[in-house]
C-alpha beads as a LAMMPS data file, in Angstrom:
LAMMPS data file: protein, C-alpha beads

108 atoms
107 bonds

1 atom types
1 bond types

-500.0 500.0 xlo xhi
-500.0 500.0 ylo yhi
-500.0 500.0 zlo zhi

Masses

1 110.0

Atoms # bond

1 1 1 -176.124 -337.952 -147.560
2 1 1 -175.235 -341.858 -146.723
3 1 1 -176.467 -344.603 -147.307
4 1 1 -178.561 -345.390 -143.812
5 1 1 -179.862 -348.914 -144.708
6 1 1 -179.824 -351.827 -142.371
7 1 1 -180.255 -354.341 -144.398
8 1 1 -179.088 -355.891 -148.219
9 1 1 -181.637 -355.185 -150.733
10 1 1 -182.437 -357.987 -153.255
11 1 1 -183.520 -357.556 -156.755
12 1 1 -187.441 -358.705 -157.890
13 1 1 -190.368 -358.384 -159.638
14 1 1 -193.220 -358.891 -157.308
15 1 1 -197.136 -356.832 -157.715
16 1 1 -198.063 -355.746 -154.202
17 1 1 -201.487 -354.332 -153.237
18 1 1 -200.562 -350.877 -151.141
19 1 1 -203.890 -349.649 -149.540
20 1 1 -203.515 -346.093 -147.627
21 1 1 -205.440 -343.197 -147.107
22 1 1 -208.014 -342.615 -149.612
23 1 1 -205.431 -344.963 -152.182
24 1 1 -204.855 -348.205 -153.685
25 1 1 -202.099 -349.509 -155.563
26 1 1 -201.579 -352.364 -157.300
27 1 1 -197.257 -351.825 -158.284
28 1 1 -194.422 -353.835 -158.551
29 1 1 -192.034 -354.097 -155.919
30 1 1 -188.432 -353.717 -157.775
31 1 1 -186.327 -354.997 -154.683
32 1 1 -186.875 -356.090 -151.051
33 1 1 -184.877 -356.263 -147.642
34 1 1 -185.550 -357.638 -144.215
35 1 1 -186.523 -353.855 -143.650
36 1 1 -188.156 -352.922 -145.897
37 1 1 -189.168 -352.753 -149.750
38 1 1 -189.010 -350.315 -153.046
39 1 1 -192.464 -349.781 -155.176
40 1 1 -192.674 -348.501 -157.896
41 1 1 -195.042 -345.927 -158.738
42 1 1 -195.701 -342.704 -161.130
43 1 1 -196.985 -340.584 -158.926
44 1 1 -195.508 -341.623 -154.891
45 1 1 -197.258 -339.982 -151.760
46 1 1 -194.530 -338.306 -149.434
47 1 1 -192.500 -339.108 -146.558
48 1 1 -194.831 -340.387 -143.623
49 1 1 -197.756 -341.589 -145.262
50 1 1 -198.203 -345.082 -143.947
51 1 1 -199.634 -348.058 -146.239
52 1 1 -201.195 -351.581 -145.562
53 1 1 -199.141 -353.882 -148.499
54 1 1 -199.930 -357.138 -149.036
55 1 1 -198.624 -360.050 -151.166
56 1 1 -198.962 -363.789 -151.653
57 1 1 -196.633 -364.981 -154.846
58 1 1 -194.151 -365.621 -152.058
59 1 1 -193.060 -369.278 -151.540
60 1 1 -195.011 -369.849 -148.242
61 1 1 -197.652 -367.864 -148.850
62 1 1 -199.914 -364.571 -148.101
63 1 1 -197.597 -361.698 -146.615
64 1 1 -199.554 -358.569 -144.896
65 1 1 -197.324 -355.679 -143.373
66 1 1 -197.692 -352.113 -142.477
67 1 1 -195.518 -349.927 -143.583
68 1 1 -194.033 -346.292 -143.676
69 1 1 -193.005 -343.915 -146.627
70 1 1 -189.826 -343.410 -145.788
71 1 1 -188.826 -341.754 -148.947
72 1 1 -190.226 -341.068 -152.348
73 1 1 -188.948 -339.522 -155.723
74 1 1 -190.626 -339.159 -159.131
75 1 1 -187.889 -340.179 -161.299
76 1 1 -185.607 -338.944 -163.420
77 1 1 -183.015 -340.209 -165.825
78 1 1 -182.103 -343.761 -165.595
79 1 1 -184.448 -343.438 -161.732
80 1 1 -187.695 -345.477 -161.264
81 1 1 -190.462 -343.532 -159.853
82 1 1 -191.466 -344.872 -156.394
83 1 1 -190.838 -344.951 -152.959
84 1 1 -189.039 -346.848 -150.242
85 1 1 -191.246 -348.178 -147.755
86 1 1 -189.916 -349.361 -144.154
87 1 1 -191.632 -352.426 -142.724
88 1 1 -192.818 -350.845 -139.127
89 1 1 -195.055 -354.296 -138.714
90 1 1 -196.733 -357.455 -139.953
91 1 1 -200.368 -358.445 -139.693
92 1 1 -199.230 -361.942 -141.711
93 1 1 -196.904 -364.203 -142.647
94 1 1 -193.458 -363.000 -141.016
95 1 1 -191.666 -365.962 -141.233
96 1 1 -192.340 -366.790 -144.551
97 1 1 -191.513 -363.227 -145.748
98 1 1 -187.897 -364.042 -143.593
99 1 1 -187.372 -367.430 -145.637
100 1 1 -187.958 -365.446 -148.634
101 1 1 -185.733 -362.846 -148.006
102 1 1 -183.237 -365.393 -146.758
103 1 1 -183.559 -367.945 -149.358
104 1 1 -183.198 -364.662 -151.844
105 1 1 -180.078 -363.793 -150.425
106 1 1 -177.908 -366.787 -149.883
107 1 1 -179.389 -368.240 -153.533
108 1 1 -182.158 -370.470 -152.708

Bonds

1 1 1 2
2 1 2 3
3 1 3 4
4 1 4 5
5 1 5 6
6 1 6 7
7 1 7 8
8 1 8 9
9 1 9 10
10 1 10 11
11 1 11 12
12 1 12 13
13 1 13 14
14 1 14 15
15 1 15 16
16 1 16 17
17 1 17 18
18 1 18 19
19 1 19 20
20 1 20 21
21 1 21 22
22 1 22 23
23 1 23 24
24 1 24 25
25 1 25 26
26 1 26 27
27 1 27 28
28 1 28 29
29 1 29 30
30 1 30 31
31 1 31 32
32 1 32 33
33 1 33 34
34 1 34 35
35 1 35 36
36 1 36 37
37 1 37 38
38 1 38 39
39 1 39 40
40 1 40 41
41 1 41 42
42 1 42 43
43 1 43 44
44 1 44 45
45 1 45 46
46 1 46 47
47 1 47 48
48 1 48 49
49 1 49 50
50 1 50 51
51 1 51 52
52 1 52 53
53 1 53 54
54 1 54 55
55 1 55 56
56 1 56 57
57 1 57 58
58 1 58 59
59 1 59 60
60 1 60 61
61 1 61 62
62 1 62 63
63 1 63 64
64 1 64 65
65 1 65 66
66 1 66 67
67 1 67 68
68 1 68 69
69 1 69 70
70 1 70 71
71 1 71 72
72 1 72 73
73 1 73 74
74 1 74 75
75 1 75 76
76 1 76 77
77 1 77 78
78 1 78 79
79 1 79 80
80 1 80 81
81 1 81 82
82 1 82 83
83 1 83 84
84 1 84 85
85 1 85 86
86 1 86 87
87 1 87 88
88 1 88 89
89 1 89 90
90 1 90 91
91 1 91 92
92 1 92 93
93 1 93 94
94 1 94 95
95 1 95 96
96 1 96 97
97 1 97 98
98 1 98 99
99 1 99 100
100 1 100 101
101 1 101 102
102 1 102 103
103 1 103 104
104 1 104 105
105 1 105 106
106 1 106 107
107 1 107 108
């Protein structure tokens, strides 16, 4: 199975709140793209479930998207736990999570 991402992941260390049904989260995001964003997580829902994740450590601010689990694994070996969440939409602060993600990948 390839690869099928669209966009560059960068490496971080961000806590994001991830509200869904009947959950809460408060994990670290281990890396980030224009599309989307890894969290990690002990025990990740499966493909589909959709989340509310919010952030504000970012440069410019509070960042609010919706997302979808796109893929999730438990972890095994030198594998973090999580899952890969695709960013279908933002309630807040799109362009300052694009300067982030830009600024992140062409080294401030």
């Amino acid at each position: 199975m390839g690869d099928k991402r669209h966009h560059p992941r960068i490496p971080i260390r961000q806590r994001v709140w991830c509200e869904g049904q009947n959950v809460t989260l408060y994990v670290q995001a281990l890396n980030v793209s224009l599309g989307g964003l890894f969290v990690r997580t002990a025990n990740p829902p499966p493909p589909g479930g959709r989340f509310r994740v919010s952030f504000n450590d970012l440069d410019d601010g509070e960042v609010v998207v919706d997302a979808e689990v796109m893929w999730s694994r438990r972890g095994s070996g030198d594998e973090q736990p999580g899952m890969g969440l695709r960013i279908v939409g933002f309630e807040k602060g799109a362009e300052s999570f694009d300067r982030f993600v830009t600024r992140q990948l062409h080294g401030r």
